[in-house]
BATI-100764 format. One record per residue (C-alpha): x, y, z. Coordinates in Angstrom, 3 decimals. Each point is the difference from the previous one (the first is absolute). Example, Ala and Ser with C-alpha at 12.3 -4.5 7.8 and 13.67 -1.06 7.14 Angstrom:
2
<tivex><X>12.300</X><Y>-4.500</Y><Z>7.800</Z></tivex>
<tivex><X>1.370</X><Y>3.440</Y><Z>-0.660</Z></tivex>
This chain:
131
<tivex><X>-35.393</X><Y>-12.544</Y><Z>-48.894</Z></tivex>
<tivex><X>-2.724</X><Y>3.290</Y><Z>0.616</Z></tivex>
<tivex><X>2.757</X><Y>1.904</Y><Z>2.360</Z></tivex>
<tivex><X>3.062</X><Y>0.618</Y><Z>0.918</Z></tivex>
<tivex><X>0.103</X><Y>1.449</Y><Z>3.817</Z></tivex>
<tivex><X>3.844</X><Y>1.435</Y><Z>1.395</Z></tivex>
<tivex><X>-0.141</X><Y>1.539</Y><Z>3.679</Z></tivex>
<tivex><X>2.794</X><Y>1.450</Y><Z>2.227</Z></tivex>
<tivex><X>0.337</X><Y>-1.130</Y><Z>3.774</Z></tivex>
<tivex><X>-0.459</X><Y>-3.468</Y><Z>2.073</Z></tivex>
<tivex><X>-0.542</X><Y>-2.903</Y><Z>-2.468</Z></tivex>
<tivex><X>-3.312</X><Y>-1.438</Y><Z>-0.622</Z></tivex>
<tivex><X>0.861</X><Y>-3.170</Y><Z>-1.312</Z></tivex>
<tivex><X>-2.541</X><Y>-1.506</Y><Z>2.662</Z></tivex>
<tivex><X>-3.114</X><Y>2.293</Y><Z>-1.273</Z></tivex>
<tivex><X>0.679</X><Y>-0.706</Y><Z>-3.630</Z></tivex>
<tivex><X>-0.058</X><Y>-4.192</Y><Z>0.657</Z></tivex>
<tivex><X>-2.903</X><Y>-0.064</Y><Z>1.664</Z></tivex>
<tivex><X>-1.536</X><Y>2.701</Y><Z>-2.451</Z></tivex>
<tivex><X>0.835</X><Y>-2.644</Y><Z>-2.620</Z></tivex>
<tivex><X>-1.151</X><Y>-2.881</Y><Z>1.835</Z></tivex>
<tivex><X>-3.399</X><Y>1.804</Y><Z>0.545</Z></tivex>
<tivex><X>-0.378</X><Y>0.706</Y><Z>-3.734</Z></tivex>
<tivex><X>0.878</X><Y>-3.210</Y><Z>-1.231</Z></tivex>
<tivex><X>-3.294</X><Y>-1.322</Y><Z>2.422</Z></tivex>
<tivex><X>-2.074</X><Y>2.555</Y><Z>-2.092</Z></tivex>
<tivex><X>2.059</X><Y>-0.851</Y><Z>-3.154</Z></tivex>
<tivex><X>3.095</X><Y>-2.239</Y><Z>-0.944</Z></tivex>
<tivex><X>2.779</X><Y>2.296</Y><Z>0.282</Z></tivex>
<tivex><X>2.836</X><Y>-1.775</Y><Z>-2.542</Z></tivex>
<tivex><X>2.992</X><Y>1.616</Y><Z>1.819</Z></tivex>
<tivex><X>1.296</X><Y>2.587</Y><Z>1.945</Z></tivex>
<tivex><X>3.249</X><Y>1.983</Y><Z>-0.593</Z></tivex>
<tivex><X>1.109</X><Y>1.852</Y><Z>2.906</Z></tivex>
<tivex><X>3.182</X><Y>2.405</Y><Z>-0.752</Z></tivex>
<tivex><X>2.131</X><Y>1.444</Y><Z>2.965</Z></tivex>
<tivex><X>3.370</X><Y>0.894</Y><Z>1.645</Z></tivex>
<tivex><X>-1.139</X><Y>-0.337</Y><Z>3.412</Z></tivex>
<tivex><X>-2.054</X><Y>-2.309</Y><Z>2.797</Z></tivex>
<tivex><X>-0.318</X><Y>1.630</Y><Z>3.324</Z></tivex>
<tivex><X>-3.069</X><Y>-2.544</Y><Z>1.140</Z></tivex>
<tivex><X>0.163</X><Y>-3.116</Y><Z>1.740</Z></tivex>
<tivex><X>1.450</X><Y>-2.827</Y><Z>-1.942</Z></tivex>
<tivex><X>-2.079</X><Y>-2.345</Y><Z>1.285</Z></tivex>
<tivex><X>-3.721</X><Y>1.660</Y><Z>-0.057</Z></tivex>
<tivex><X>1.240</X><Y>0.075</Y><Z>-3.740</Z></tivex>
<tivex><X>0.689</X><Y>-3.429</Y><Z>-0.414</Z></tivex>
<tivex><X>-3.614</X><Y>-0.911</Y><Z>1.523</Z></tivex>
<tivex><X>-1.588</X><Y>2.387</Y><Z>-2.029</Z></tivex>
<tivex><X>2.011</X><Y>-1.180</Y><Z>-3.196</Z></tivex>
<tivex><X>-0.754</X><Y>-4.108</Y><Z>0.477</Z></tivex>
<tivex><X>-4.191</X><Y>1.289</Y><Z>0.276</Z></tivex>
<tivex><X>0.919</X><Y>1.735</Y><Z>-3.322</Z></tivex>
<tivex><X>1.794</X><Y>-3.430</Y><Z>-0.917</Z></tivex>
<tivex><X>-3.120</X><Y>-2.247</Y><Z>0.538</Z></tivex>
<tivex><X>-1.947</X><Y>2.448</Y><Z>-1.915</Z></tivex>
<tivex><X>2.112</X><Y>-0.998</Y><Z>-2.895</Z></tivex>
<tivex><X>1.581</X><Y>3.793</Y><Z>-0.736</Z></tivex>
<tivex><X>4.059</X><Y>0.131</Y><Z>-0.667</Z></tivex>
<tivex><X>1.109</X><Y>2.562</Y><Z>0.958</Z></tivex>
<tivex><X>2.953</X><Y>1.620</Y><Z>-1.898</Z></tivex>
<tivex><X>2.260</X><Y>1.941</Y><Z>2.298</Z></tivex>
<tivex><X>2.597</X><Y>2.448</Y><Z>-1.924</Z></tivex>
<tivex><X>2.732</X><Y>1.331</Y><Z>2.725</Z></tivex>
<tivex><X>1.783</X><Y>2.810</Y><Z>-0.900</Z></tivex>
<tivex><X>3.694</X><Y>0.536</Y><Z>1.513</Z></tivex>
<tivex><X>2.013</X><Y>-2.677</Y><Z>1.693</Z></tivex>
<tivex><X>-1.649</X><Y>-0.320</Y><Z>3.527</Z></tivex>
<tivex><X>0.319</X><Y>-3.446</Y><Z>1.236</Z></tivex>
<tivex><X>-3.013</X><Y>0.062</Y><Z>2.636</Z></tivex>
<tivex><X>-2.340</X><Y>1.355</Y><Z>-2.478</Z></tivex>
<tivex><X>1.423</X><Y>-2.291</Y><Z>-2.607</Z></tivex>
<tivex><X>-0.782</X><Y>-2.921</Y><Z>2.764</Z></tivex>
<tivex><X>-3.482</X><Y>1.474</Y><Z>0.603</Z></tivex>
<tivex><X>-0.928</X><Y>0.515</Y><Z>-3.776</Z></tivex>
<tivex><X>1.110</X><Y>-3.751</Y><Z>-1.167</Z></tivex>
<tivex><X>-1.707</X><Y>-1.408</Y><Z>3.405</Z></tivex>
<tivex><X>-3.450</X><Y>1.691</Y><Z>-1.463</Z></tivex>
<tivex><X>0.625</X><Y>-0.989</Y><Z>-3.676</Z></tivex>
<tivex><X>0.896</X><Y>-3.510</Y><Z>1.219</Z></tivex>
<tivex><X>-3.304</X><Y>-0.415</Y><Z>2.332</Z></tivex>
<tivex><X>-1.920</X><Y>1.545</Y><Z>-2.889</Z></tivex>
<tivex><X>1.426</X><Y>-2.629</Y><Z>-2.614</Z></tivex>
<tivex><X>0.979</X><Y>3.356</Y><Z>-1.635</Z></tivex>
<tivex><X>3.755</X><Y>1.480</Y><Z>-0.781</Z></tivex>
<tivex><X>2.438</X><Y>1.925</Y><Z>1.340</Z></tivex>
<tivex><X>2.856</X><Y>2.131</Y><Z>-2.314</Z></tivex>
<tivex><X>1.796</X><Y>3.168</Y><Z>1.450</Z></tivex>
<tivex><X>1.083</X><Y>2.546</Y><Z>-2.988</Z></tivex>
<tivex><X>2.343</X><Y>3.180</Y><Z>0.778</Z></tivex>
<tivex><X>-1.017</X><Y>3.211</Y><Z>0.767</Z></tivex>
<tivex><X>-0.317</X><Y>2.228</Y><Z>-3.403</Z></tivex>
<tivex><X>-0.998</X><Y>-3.147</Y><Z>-1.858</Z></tivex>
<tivex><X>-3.027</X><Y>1.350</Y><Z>-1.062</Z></tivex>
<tivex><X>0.230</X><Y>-2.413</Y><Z>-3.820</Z></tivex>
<tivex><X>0.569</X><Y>-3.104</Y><Z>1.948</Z></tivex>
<tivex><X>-2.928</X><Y>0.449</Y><Z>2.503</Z></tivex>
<tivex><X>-1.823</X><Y>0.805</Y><Z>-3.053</Z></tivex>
<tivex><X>0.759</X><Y>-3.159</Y><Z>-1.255</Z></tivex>
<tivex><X>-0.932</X><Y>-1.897</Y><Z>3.118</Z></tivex>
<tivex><X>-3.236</X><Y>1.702</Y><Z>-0.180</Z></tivex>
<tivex><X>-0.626</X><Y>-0.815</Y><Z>-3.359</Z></tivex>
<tivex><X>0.982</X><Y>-3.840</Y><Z>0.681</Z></tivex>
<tivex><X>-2.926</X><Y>-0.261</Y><Z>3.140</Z></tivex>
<tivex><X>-2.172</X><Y>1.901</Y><Z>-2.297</Z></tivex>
<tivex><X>0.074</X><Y>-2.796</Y><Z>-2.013</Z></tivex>
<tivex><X>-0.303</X><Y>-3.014</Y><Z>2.483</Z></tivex>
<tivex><X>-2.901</X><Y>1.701</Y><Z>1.299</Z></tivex>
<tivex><X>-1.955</X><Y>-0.255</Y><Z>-3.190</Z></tivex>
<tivex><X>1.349</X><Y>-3.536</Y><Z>-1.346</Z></tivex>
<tivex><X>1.658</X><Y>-1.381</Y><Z>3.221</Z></tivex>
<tivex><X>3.635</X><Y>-1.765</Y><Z>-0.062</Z></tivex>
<tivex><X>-0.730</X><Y>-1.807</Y><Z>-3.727</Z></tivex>
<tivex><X>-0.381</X><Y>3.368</Y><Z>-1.485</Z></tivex>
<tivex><X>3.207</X><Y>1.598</Y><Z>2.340</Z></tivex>
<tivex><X>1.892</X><Y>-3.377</Y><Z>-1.502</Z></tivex>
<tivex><X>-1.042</X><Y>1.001</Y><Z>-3.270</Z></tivex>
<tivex><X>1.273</X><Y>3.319</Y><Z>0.336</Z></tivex>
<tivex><X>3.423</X><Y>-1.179</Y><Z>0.553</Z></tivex>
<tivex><X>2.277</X><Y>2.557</Y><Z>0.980</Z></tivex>
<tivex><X>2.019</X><Y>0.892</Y><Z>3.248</Z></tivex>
<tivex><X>-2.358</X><Y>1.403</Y><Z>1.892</Z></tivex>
<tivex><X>-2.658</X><Y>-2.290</Y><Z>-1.089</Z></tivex>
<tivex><X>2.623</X><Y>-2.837</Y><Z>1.163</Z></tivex>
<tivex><X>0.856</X><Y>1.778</Y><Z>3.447</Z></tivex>
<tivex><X>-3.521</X><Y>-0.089</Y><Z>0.875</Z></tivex>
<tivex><X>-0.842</X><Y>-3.509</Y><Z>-1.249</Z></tivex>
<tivex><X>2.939</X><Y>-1.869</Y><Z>1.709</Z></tivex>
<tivex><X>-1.593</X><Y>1.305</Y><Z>3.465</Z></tivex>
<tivex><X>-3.939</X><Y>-0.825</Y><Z>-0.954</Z></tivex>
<tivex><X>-1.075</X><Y>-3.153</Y><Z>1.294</Z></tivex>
């Protein structure tokens, strides 16, 4: 991971999958971890955009927080499509996102025998969604 990006207003989450499917064409991208509270964009220009992102072979992890149920629907639809994972944390929870982080961190370097390996919570919340 080079950068972490966080910008107020309408989501994005439609610019930053096919940002990622454009750099994985230049150079595998392992994963993508998208963070938010919020999806204001059309559900399904996402899902297209996330199954192109799916063929490319790129999960993509989607972190929700906060209890929304259409977002929540939106965010596992993309991790789903993307062979990726979905978990939701609560707002504040700045250790367990950490943790989360830390887990894809890992998969991206050694894939799901090295998350497997790792074997704690969050390594298990992510692996029982990877296919």
């Amino acid at each position: 991971m080079s950068q972490i990006m966080c910008e107020a207003g309408h989501t994005q989450i439609e610019k930053v999958l096919t940002h990622a499917q454009k750099e994985t064409k230049l150079l595998k991208v392992s994963a993508l971890v998208f963070v938010g509270d919020e999806m204001q964009e059309n559900p399904d220009s996402l899902a297209h955009q996330a199954g192109e992102l799916g063929r490319l072979g790129v999960p993509a992890f989607m972190f929700q927080e906060g209890r929304d149920r259409e977002v929540e629907h939106v965010f596992r639809n993309i991790a789903q499509l993307t062979h990726g994972a979905y978990c939701r944390f609560d707002p504040g929870a700045a250790r367990e996102l950490g943790a989360l982080l830390r887990a894809v961190a890992v998969f991206a370097v050694g894939g799901t025998q090295a998350l497997a390996a790792r074997g704690d919570t969050d390594a298990i919340k992510l692996l029982s969604q990877l296919r």
